[in-house]
N, C-alpha and C positions, 0 to 999 in steps of 0.2 A: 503494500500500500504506500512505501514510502517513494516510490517514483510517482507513482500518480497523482500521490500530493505537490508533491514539487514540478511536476507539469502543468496542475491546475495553478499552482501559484505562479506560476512562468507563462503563462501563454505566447504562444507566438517566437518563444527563445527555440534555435537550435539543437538537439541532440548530439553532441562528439563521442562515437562506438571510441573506446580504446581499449586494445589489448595489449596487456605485461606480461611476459614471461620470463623463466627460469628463479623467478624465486621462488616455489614451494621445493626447486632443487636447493639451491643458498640458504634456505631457513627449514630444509628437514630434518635436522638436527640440534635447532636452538645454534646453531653457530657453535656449536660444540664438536667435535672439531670443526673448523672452518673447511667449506668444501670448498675446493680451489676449481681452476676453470671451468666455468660457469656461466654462459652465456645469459645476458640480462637482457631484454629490451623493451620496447614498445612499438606497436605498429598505432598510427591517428587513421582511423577510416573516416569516408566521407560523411560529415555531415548533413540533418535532416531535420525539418519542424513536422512531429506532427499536427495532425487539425486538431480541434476541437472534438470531432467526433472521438478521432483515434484515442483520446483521450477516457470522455465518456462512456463509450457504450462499451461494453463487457468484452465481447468477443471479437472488437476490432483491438481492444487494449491486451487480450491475450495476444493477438496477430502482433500487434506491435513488439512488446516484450520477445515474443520466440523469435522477432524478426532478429532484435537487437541480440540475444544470445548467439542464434546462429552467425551473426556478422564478426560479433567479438570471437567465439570458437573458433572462426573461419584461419585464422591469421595463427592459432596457436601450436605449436611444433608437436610432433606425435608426443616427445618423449614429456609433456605438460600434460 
């Protein structure tokens, strides 16, 4: 609920998908030992507004959400 809230409060703002990875490799361990190379990054996917509806109505807000998961997934390396 807490995206929906902050899109109702945002109308009209952008969505930026980003994807991180390699840190649940860097932080499997509490940094205990430290794992060493480790590729870290970030991919910025393209930006989007949804409408109002996409917003509101239930199952255009489910479509939106799994849109944004699978965009985010999209970019992340098998071994994440």
């Amino acid at each position: 609920g807490g995206l929906r809230e902050l899109l109702r409060g945002a109308p009209g703002v952008p969505i930026l998908p980003v994807t991180s990875y390699g840190g649940s490799l860097l932080f499997s361990r509490s940094l205990k030992p430290i794992v060493r190379n480790v590729e870290l990054g970030m991919v910025f996917h393209a930006p989007f507004t949804p409408s109002s509806a996409d917003i509101e109505d239930d199952a255009r807000y489910e479509a939106l959400v799994k849109s944004l998961e699978s965009t985010i997934a999209s970019a992340l390396p098998r071994a994440d």
